[in-house]
PDB file of N, CA, C and O in Angstrom:
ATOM      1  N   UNK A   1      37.900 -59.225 -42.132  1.00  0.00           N
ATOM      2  CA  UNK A   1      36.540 -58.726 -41.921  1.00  0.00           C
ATOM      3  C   UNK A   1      35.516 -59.845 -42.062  1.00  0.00           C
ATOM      4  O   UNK A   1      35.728 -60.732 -42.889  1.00  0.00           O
ATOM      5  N   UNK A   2      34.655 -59.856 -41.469  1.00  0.00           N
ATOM      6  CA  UNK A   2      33.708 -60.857 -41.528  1.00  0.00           C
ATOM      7  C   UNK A   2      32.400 -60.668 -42.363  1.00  0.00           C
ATOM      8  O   UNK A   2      32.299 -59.566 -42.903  1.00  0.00           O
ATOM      9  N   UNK A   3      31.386 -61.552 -42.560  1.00  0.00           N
ATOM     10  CA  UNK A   3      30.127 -61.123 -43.609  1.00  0.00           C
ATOM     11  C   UNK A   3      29.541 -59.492 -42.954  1.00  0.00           C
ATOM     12  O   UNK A   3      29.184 -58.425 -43.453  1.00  0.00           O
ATOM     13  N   UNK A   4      29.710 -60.095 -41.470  1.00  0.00           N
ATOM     14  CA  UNK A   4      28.536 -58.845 -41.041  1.00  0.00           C
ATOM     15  C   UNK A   4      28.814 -57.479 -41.031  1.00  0.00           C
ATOM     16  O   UNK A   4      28.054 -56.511 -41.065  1.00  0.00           O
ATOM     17  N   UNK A   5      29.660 -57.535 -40.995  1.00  0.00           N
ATOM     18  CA  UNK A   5      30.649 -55.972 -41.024  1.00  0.00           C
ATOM     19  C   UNK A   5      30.489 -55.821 -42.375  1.00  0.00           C
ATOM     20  O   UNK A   5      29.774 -54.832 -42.535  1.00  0.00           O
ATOM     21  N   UNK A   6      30.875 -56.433 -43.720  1.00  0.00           N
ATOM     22  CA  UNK A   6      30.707 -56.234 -44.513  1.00  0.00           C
ATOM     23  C   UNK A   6      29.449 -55.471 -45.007  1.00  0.00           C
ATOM     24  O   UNK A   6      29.513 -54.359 -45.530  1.00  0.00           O
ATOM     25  N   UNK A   7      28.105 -56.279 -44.761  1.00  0.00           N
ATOM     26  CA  UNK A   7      26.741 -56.199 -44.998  1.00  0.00           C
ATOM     27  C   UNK A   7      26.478 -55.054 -44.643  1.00  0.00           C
ATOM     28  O   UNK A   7      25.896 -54.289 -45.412  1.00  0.00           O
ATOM     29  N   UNK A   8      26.855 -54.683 -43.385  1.00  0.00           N
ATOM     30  CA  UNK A   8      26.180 -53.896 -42.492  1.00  0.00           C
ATOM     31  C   UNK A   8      26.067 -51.903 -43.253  1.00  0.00           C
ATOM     32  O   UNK A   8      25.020 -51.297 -43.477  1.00  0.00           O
ATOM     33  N   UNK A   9      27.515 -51.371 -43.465  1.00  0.00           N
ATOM     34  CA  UNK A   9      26.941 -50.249 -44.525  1.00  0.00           C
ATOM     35  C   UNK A   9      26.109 -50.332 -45.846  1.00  0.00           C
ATOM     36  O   UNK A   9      25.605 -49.345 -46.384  1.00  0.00           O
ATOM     37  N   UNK A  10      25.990 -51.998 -46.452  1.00  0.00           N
ATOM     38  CA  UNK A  10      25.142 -51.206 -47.539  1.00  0.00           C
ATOM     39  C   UNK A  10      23.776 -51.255 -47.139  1.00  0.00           C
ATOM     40  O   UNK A  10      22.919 -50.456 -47.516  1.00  0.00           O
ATOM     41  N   UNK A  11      23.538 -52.517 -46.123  1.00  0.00           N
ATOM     42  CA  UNK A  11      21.851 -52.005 -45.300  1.00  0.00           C
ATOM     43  C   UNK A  11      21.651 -50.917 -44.695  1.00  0.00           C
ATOM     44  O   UNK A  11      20.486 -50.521 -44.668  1.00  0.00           O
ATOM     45  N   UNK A  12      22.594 -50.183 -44.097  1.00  0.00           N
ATOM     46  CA  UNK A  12      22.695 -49.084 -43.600  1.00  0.00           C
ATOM     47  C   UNK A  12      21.970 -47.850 -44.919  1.00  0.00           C
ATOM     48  O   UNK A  12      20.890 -47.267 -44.832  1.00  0.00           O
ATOM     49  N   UNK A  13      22.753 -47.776 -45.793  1.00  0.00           N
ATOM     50  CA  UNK A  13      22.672 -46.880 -46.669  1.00  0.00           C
ATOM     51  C   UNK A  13      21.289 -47.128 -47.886  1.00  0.00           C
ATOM     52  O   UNK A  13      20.623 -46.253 -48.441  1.00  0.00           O
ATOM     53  N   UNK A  14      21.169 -48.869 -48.042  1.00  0.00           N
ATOM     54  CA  UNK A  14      19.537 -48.482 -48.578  1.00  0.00           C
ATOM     55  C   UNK A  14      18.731 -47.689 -47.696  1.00  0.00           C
ATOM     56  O   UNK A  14      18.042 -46.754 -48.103  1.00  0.00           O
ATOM     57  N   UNK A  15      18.802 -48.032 -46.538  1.00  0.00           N
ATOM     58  CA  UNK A  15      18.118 -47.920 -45.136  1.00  0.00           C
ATOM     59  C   UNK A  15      17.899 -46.490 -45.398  1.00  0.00           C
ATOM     60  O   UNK A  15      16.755 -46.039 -45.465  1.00  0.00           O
ATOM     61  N   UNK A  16      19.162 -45.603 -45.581  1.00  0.00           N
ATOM     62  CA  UNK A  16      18.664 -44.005 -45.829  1.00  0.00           C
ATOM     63  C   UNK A  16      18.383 -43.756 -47.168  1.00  0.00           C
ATOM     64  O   UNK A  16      17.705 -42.746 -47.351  1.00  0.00           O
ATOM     65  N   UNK A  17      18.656 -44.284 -47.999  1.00  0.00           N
ATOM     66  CA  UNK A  17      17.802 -43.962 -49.293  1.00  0.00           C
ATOM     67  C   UNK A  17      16.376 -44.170 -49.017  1.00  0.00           C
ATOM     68  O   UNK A  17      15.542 -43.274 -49.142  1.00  0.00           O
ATOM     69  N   UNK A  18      16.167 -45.102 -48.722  1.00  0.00           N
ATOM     70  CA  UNK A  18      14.861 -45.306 -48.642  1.00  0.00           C
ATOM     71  C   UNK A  18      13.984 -43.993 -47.384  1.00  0.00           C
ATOM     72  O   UNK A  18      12.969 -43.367 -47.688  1.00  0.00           O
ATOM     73  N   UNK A  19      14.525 -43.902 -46.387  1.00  0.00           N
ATOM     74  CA  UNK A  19      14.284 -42.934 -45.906  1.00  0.00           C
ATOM     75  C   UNK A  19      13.894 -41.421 -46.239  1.00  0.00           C
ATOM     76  O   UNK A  19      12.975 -40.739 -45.786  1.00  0.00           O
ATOM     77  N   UNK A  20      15.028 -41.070 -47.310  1.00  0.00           N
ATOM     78  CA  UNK A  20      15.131 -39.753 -48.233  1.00  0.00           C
ATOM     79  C   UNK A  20      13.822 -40.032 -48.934  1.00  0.00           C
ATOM     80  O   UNK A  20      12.751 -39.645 -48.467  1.00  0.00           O
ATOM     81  N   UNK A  21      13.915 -40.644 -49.955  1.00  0.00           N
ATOM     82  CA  UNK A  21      12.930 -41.308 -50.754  1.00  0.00           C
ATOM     83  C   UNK A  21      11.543 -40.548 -50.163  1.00  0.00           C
ATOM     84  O   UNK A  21      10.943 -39.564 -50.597  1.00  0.00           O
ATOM     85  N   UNK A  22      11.283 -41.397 -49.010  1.00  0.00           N
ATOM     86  CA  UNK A  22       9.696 -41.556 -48.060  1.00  0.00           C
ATOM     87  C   UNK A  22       9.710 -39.968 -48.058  1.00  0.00           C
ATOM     88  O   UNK A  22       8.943 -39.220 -48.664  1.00  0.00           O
ATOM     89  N   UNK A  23      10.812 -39.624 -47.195  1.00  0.00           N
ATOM     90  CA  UNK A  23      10.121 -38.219 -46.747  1.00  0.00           C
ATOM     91  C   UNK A  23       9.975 -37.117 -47.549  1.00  0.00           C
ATOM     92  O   UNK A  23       9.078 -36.297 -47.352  1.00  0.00           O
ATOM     93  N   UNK A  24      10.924 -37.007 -48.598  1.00  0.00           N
ATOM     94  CA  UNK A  24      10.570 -36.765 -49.861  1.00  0.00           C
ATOM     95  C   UNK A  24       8.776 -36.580 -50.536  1.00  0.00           C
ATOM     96  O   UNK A  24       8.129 -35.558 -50.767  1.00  0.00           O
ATOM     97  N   UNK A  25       8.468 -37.825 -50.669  1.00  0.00           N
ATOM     98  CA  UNK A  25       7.351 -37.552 -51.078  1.00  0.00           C
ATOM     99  C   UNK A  25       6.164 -37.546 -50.063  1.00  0.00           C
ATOM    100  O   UNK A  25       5.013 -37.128 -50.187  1.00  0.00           O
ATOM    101  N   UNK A  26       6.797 -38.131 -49.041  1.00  0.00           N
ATOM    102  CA  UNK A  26       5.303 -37.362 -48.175  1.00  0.00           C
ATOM    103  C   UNK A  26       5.130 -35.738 -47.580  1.00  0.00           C
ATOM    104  O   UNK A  26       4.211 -35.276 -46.905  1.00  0.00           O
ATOM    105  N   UNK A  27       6.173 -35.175 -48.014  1.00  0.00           N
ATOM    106  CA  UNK A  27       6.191 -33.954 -47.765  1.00  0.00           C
ATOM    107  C   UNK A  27       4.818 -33.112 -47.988  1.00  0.00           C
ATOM    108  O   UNK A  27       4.228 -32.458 -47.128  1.00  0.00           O
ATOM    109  N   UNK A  28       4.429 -33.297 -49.447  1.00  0.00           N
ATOM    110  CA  UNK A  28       3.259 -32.791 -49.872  1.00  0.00           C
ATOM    111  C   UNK A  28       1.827 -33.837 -48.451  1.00  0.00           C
ATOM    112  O   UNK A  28       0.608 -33.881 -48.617  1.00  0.00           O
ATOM    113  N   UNK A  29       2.216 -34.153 -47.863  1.00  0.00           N
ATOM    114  CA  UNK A  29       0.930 -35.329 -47.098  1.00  0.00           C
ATOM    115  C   UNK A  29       0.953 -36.724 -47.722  1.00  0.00           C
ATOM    116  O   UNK A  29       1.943 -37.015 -48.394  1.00  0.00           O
ATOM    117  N   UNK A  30      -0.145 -37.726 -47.556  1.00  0.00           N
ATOM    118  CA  UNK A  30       0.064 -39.172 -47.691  1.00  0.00           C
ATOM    119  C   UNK A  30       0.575 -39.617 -48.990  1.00  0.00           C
ATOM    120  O   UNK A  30       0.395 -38.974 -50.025  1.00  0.00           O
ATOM    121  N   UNK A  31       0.962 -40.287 -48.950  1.00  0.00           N
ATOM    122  CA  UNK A  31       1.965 -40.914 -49.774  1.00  0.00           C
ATOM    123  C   UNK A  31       1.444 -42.978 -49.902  1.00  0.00           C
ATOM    124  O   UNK A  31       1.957 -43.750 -49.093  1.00  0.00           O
ATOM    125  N   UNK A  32       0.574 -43.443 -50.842  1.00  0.00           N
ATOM    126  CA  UNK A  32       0.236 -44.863 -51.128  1.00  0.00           C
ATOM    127  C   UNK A  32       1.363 -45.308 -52.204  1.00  0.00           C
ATOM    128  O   UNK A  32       1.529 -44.884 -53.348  1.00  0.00           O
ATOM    129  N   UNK A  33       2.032 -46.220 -51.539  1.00  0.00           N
ATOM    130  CA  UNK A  33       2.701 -47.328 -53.032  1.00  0.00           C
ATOM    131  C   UNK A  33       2.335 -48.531 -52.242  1.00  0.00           C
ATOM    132  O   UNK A  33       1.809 -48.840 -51.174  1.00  0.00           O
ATOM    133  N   UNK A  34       3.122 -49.294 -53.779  1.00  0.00           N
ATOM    134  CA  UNK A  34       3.499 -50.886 -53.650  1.00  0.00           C
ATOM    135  C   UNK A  34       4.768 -50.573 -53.673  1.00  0.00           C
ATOM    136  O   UNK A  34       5.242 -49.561 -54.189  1.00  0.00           O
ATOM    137  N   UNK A  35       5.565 -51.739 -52.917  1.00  0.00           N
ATOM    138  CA  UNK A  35       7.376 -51.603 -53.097  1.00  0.00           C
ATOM    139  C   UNK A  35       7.530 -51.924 -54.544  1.00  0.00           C
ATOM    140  O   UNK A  35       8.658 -51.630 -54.942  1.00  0.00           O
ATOM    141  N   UNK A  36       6.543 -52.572 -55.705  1.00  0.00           N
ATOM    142  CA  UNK A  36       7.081 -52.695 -56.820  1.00  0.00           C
ATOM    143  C   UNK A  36       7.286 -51.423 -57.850  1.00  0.00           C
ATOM    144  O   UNK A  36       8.084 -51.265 -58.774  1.00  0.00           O
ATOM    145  N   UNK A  37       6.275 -50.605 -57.336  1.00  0.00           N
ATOM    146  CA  UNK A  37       6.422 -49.613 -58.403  1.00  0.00           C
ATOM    147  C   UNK A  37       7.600 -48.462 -57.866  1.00  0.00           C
ATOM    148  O   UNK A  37       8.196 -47.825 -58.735  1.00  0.00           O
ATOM    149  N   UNK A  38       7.896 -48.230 -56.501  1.00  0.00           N
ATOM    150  CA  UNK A  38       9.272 -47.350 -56.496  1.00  0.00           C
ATOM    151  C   UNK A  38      10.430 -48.004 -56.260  1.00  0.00           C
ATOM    152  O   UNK A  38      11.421 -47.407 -55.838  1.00  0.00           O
ATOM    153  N   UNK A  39      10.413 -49.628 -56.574  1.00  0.00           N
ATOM    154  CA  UNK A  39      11.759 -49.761 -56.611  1.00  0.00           C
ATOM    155  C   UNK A  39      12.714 -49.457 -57.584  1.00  0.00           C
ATOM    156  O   UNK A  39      13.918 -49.286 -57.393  1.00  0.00           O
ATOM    157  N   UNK A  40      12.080 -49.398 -58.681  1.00  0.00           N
ATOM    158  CA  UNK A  40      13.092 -48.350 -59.666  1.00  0.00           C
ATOM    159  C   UNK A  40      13.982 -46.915 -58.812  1.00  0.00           C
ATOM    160  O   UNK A  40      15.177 -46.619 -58.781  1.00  0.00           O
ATOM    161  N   UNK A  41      12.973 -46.383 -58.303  1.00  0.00           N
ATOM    162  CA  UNK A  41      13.129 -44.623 -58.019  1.00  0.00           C
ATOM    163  C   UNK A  41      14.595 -45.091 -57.263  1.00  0.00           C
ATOM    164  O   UNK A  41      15.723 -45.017 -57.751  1.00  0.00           O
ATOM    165  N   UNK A  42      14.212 -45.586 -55.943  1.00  0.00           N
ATOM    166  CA  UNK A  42      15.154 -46.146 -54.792  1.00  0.00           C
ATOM    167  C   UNK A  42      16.342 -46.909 -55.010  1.00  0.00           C
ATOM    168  O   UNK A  42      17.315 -46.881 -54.256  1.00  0.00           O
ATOM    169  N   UNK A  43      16.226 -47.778 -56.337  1.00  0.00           N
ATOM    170  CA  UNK A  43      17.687 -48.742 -56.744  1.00  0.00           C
ATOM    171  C   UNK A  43      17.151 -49.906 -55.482  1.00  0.00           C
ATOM    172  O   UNK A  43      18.014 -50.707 -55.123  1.00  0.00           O
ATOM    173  N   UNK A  44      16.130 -49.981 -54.994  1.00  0.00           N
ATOM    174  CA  UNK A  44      16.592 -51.607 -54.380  1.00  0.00           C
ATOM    175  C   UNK A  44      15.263 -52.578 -55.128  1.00  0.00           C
ATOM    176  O   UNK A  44      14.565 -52.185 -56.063  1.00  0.00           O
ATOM    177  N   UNK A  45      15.168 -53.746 -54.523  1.00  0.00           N
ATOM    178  CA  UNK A  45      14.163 -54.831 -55.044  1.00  0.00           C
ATOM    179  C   UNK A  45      12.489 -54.658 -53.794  1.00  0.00           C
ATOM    180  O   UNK A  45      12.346 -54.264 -52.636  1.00  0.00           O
ATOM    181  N   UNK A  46      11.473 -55.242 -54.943  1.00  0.00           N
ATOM    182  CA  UNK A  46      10.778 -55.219 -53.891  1.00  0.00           C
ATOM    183  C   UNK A  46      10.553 -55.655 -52.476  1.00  0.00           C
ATOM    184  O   UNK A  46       9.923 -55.236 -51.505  1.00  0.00           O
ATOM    185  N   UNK A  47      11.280 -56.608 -52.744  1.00  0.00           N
ATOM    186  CA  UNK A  47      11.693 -57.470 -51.882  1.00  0.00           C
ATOM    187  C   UNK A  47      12.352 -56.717 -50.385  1.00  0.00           C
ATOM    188  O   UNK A  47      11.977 -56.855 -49.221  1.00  0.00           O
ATOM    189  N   UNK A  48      13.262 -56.042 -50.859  1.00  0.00           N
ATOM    190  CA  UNK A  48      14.190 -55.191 -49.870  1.00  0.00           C
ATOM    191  C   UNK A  48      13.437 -53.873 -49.388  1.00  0.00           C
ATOM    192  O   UNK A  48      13.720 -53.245 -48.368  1.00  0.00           O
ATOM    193  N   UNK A  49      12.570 -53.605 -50.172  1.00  0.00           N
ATOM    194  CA  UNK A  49      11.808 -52.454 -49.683  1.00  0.00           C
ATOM    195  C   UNK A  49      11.076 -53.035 -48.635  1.00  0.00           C
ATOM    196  O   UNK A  49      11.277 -52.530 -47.531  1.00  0.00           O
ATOM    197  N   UNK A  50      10.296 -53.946 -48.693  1.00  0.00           N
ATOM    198  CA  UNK A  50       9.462 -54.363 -47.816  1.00  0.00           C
ATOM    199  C   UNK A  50       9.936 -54.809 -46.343  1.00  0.00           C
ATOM    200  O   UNK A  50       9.369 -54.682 -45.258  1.00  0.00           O
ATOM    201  N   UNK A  51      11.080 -55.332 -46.662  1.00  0.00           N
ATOM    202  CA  UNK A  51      11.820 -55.740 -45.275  1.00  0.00           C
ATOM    203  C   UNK A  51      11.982 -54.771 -44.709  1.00  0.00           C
ATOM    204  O   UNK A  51      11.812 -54.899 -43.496  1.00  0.00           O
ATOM    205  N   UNK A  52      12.420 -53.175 -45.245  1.00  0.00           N
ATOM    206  CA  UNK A  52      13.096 -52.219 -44.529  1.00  0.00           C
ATOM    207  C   UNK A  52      11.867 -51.547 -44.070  1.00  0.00           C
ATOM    208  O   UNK A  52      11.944 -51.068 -42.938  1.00  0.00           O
ATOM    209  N   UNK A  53      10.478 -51.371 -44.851  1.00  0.00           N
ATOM    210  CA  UNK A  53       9.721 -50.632 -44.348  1.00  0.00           C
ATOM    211  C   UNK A  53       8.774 -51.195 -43.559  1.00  0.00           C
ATOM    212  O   UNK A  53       7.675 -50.661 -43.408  1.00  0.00           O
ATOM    213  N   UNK A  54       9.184 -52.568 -42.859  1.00  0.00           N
ATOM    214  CA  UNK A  54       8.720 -53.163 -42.069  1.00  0.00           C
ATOM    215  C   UNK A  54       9.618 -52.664 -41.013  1.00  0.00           C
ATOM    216  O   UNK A  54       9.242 -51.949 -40.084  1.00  0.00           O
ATOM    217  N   UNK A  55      10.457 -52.951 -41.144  1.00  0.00           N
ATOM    218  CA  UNK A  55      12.040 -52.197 -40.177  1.00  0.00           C
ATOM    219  C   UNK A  55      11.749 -50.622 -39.949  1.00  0.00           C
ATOM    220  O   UNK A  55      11.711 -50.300 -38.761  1.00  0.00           O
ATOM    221  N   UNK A  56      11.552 -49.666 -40.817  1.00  0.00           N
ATOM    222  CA  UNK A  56      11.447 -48.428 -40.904  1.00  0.00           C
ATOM    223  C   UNK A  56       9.550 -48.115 -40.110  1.00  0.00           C
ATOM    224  O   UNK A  56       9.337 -46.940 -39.813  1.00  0.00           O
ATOM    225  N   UNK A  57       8.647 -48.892 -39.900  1.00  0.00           N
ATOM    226  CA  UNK A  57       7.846 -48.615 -39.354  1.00  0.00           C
ATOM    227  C   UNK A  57       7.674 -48.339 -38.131  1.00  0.00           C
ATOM    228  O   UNK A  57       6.789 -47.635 -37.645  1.00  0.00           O
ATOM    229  N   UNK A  58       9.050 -49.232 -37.280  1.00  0.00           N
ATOM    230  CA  UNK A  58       9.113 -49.210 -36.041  1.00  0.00           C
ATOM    231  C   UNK A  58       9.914 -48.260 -34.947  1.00  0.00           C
ATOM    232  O   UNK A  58       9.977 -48.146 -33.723  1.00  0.00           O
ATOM    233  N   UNK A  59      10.615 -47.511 -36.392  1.00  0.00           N
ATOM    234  CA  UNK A  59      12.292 -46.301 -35.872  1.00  0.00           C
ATOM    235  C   UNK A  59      11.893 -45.402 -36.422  1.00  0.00           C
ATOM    236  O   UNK A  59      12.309 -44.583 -35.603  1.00  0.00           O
ATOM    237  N   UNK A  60      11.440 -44.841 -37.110  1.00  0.00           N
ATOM    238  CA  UNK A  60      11.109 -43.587 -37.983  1.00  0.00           C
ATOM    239  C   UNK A  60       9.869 -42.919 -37.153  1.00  0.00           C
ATOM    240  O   UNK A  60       8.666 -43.182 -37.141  1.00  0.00           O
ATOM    241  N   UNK A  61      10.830 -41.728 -36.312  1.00  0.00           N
ATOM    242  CA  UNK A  61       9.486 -40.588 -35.503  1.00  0.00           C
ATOM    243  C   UNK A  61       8.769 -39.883 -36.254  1.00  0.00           C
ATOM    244  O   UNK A  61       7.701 -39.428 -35.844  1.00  0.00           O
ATOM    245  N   UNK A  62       9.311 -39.614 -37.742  1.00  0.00           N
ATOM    246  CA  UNK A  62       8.971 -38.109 -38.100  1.00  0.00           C
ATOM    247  C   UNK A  62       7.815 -38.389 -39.330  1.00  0.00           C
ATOM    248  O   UNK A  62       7.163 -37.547 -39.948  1.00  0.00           O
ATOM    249  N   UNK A  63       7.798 -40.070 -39.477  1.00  0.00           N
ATOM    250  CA  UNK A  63       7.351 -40.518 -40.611  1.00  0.00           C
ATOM    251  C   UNK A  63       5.940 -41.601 -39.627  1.00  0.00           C
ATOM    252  O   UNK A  63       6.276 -42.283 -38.659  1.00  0.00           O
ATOM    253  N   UNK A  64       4.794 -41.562 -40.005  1.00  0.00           N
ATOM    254  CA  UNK A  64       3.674 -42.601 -40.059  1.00  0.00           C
ATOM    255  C   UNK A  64       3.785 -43.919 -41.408  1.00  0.00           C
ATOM    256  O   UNK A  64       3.544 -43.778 -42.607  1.00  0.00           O
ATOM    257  N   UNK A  65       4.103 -44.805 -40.879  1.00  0.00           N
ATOM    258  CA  UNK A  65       4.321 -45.887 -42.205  1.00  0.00           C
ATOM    259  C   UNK A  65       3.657 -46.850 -41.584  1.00  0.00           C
ATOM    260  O   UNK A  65       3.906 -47.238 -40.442  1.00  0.00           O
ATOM    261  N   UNK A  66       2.480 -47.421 -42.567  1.00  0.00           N
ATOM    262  CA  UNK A  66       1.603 -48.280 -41.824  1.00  0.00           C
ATOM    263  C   UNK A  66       1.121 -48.975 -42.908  1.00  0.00           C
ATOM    264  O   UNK A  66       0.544 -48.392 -43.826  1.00  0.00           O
ATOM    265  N   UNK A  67       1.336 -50.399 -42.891  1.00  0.00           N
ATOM    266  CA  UNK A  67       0.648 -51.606 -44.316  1.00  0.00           C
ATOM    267  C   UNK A  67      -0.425 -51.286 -44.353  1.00  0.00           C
ATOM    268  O   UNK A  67      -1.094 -51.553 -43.355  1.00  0.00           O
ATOM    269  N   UNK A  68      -1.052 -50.624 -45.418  1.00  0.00           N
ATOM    270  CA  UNK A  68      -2.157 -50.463 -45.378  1.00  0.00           C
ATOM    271  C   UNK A  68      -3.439 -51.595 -46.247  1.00  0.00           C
ATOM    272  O   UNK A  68      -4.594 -51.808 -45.878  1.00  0.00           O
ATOM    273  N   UNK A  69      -2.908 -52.008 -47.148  1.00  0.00           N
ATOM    274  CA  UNK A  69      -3.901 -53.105 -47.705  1.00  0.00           C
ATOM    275  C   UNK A  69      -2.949 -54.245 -48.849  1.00  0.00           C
ATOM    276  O   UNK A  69      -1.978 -53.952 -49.547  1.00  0.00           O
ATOM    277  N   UNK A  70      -3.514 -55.323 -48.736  1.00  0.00           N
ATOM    278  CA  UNK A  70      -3.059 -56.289 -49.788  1.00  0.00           C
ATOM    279  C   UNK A  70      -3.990 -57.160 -50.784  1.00  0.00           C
ATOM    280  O   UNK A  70      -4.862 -58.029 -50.808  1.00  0.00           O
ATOM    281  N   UNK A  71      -2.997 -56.111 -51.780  1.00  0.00           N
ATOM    282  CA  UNK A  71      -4.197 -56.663 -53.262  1.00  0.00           C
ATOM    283  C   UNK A  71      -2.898 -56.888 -54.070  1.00  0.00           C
ATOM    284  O   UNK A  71      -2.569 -55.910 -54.741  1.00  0.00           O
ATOM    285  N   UNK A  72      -1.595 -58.633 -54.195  1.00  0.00           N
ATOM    286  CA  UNK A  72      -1.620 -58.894 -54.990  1.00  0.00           C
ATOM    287  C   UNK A  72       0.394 -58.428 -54.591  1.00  0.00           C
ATOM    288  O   UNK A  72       1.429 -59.042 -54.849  1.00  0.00           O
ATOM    289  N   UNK A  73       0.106 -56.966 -53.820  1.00  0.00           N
ATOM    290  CA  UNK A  73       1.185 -56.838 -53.263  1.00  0.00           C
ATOM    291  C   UNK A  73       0.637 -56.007 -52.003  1.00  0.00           C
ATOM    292  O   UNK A  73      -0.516 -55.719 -51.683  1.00  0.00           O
ATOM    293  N   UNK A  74       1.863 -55.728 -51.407  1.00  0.00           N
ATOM    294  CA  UNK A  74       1.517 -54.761 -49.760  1.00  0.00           C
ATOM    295  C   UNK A  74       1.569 -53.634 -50.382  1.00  0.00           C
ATOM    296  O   UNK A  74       2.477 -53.324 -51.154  1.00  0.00           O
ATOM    297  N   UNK A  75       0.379 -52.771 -50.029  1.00  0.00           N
ATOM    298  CA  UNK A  75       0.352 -51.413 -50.491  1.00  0.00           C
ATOM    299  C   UNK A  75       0.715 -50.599 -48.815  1.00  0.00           C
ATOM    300  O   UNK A  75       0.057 -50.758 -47.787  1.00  0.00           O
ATOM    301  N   UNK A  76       1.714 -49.901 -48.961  1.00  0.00           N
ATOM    302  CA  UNK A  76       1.761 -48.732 -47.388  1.00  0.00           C
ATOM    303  C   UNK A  76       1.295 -47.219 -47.844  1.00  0.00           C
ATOM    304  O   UNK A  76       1.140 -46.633 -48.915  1.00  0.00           O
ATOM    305  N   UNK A  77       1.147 -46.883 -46.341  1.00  0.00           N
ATOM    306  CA  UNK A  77       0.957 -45.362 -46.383  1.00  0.00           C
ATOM    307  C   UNK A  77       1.933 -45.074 -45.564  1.00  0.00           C
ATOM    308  O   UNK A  77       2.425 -45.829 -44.725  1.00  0.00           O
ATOM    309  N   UNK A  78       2.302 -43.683 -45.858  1.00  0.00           N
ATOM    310  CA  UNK A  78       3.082 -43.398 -45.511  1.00  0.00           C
ATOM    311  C   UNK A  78       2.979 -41.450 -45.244  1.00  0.00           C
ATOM    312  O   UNK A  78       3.067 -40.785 -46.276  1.00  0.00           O
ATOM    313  N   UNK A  79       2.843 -40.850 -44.202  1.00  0.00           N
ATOM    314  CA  UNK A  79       2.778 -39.577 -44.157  1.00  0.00           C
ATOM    315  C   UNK A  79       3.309 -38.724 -43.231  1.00  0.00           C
ATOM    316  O   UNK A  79       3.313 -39.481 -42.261  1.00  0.00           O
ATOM    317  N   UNK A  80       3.726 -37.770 -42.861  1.00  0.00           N
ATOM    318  CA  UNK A  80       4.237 -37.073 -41.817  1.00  0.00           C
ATOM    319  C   UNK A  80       3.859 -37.127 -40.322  1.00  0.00           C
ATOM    320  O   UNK A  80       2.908 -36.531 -39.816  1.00  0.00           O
ATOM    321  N   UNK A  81       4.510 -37.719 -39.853  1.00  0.00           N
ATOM    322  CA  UNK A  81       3.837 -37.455 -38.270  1.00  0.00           C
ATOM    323  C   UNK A  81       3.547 -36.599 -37.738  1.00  0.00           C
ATOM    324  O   UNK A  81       3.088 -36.704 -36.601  1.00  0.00           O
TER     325      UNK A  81
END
């Protein structure tokens, strides 16, 4: 097996945690974080949040995810389409 095959389910599977996660709480309507404060909730780094919900801004129909301001970190919104 090679790296990429390897890699590829556990990006896959933050990929839907993080997903669950989002829609989860935007259920109630908008939804503001920083990736630092729910990376606890989610199990990944801020770091990894940010990549994916840069990734997740562009594939996700059902979800509005949009950088909304930077103070220090990227704050998104995030709400139901």
């Amino acid at each position: 097996m090679s790296m990429s095959t390897t890699a590829q389910p556990s990006t896959k599977s933050k990929e839907r945690r993080l997903k669950r996660y989002l829609r989860d709480r935007a259920d109630d309507g908008e939804l503001y974080f920083k990736g630092k404060f729910i990376a606890e909730d989610v199990g990944l780094s801020p770091k990894e949040i940010g990549a994916l919900m840069v990734k997740l801004s562009g594939s996700v129909s059902d979800l509005e995810i949009e950088k909304w301001s930077y103070t220090g970190a990227t704050t998104w919104r995030v709400a139901p389409a």
